[in-house]
C-alpha positions in Angstrom: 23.9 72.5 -20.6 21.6 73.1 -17.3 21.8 69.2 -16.9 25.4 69.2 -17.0 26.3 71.8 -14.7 23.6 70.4 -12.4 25.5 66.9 -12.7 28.6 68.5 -12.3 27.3 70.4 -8.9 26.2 67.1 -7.6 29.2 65.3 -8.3 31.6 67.5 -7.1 30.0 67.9 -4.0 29.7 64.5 -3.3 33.5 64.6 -3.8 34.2 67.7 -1.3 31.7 66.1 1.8 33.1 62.5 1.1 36.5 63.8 1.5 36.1 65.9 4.3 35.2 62.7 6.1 38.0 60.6 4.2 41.0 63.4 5.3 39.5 62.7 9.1 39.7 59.1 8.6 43.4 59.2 6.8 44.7 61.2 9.2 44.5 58.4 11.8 45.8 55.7 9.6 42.5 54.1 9.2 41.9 50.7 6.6 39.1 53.2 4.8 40.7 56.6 4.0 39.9 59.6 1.6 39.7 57.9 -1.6 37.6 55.1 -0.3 35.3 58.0 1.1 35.5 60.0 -1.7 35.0 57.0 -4.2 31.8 56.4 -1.9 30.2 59.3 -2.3 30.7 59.8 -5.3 29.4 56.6 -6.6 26.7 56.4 -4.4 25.6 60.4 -6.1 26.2 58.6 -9.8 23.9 55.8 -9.0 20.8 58.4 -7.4 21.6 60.5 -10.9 21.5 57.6 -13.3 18.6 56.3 -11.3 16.5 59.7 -11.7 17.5 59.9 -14.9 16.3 55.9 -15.4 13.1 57.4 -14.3 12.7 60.4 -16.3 13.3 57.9 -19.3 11.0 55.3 -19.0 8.5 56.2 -16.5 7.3 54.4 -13.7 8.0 51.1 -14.4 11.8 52.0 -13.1 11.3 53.3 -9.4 14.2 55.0 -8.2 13.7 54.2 -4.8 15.4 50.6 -5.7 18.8 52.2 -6.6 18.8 53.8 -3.2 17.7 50.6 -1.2 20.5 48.7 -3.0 23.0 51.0 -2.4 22.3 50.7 1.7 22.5 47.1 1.4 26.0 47.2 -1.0 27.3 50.0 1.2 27.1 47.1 4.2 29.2 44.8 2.7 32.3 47.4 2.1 32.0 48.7 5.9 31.9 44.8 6.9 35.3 45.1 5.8 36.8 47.5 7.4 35.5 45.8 10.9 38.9 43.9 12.2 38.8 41.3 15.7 41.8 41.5 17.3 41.7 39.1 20.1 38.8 40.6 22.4 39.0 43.9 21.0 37.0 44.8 17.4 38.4 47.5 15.6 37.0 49.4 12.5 33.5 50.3 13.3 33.5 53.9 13.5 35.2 53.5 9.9 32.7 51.5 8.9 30.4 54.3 10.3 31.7 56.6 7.8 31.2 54.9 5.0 27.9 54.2 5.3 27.4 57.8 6.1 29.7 59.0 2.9 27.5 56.5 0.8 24.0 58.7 2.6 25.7 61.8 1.6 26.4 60.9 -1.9 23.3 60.1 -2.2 22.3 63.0 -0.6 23.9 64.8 -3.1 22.6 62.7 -6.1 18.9 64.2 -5.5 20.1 67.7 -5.4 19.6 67.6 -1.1 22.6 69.8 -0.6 21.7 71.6 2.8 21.0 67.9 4.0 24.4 66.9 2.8 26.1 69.8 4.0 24.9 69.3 7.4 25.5 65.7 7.8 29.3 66.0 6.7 29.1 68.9 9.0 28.6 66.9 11.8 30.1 63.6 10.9 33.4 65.1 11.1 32.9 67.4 14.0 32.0 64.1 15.3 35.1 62.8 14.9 37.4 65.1 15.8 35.7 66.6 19.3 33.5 64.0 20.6 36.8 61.6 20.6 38.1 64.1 22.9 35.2 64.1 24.9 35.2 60.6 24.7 39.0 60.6 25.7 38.7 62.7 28.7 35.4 61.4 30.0 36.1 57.4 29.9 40.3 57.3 29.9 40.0 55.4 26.6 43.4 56.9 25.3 45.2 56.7 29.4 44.0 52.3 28.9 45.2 49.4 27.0 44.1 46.1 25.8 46.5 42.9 27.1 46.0 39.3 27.4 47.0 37.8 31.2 47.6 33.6 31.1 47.9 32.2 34.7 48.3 28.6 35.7 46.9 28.2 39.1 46.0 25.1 41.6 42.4 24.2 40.8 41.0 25.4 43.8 37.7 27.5 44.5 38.0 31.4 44.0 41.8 31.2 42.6 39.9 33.7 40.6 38.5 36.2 43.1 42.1 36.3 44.6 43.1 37.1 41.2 40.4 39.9 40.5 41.5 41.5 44.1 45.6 41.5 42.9 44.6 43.1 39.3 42.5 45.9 41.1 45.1 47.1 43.3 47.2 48.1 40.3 43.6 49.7 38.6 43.1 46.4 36.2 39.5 46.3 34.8 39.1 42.6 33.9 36.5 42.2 30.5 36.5 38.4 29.9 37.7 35.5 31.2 38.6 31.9 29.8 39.0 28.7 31.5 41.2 25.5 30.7 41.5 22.8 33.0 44.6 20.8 33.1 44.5 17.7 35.5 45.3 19.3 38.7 45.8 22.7 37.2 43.6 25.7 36.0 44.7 27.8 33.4 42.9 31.1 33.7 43.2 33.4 30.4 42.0 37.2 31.5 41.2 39.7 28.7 42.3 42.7 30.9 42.3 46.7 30.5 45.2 48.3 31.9 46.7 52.1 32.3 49.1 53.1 30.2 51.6 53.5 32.7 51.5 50.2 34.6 54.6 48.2 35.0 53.9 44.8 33.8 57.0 43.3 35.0 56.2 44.5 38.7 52.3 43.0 38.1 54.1 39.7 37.3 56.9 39.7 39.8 54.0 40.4 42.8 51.5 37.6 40.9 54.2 34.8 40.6 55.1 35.5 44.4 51.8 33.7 45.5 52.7 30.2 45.9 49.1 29.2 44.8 50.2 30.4 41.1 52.2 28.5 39.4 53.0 30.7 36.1 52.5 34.1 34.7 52.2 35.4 30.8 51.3 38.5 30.0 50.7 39.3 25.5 
């Protein structure tokens, strides 16, 4: 009865940290949600158990420390999945994040470390919720978006620069650039990051002015 209730302790636990983390991640619509985080951590705590339990049954020639290893490496494959590019922006890696964390907690929770899985579910999802404030109001992330600018152009030394010096009047960072030639043309393909309350129409009206460029695209 003592083993079962200490089971049960473990399991259950696993369930409450790895959905603390999951409800964060559901909230904001994210690919990995509660039951992927729940499922996590709770699988992750069933495989530590079984392995102890391996163990206790047969001796040393079963290390535990395997089970644990493997679930690391297993737990990289499911994050991996989560991880989306989108053009020159990668998505999903703070999701992925948390599940390798819910799979440490689980596991956590599988060898009876409870404080230590308190306190990293603790401060994985204060994480979450205040340092993406922080990280909001310190570097604008939430006041900026990602869009794609296509511009034909003469081929001509430092169409570019002029370019650069246009976009940073309206507050444009640029973050990579492509290049296509095209006989006498260049097509210049910017990866820009842009306020949220830029008029794109007014950036194209004053880029398509200069007779040096030839077309404007914005995505």
């Amino acid at each position: 009865m003592g083993d079962f209730l200490n089971i049960l302790l473990k399991i259950l636990l696993a369930f409450v940290f790895g959905g603390l983390i999951g409800f964060e991640r559901e909230r904001r619509n994210r690919p990995a949600g509660l039951r992927t985080h729940i499922l996590v951590s709770v699988g992750s705590a069933s495989f530590t158990i079984s392995s102890i339990y391996f163990y206790k049954l047969f001796g040393t020639a079963n290390d535990p420390g395997r089970v644990a290893a493997n679930i690391v490496v297993g737990i990289g494959f499911l994050g991996a999945g989560t991880i989306i590019k989108e053009g020159f922006s990668v998505k999903g890696l703070t999701t992925a994040a948390t599940i390798w964390v819910s799979a440490a907690i689980g596991l956590s929770c599988g060898l009876g470390l409870y404080l230590l899985a308190f306190l990293v579910s603790l401060l994985t999802f204060l994480t979450l919720i205040l340092l993406r404030n922080f990280e909001i109001e310190t570097f604008g992330k939430k006041d900026r978006k990602k869009r794609i600018l296509m511009v034909k152009v003469t081929d001509k030394p430092g169409q570019l620069g002029k370019i650069g010096t246009i976009l940073g009047e309206y507050g444009i960072n640029i973050e990579n650039v492509k290049f296509e030639r095209e006989e006498t043309y260049l097509n210049i393909i910017l990866y820009i990051s842009v306020p949220k309350d830029l008029k794109i129409d007014e950036l194209v009206g004053n880029l398509s002015e200069e007779n040096w460029i030839l077309e404007v695209n914005v995505e």
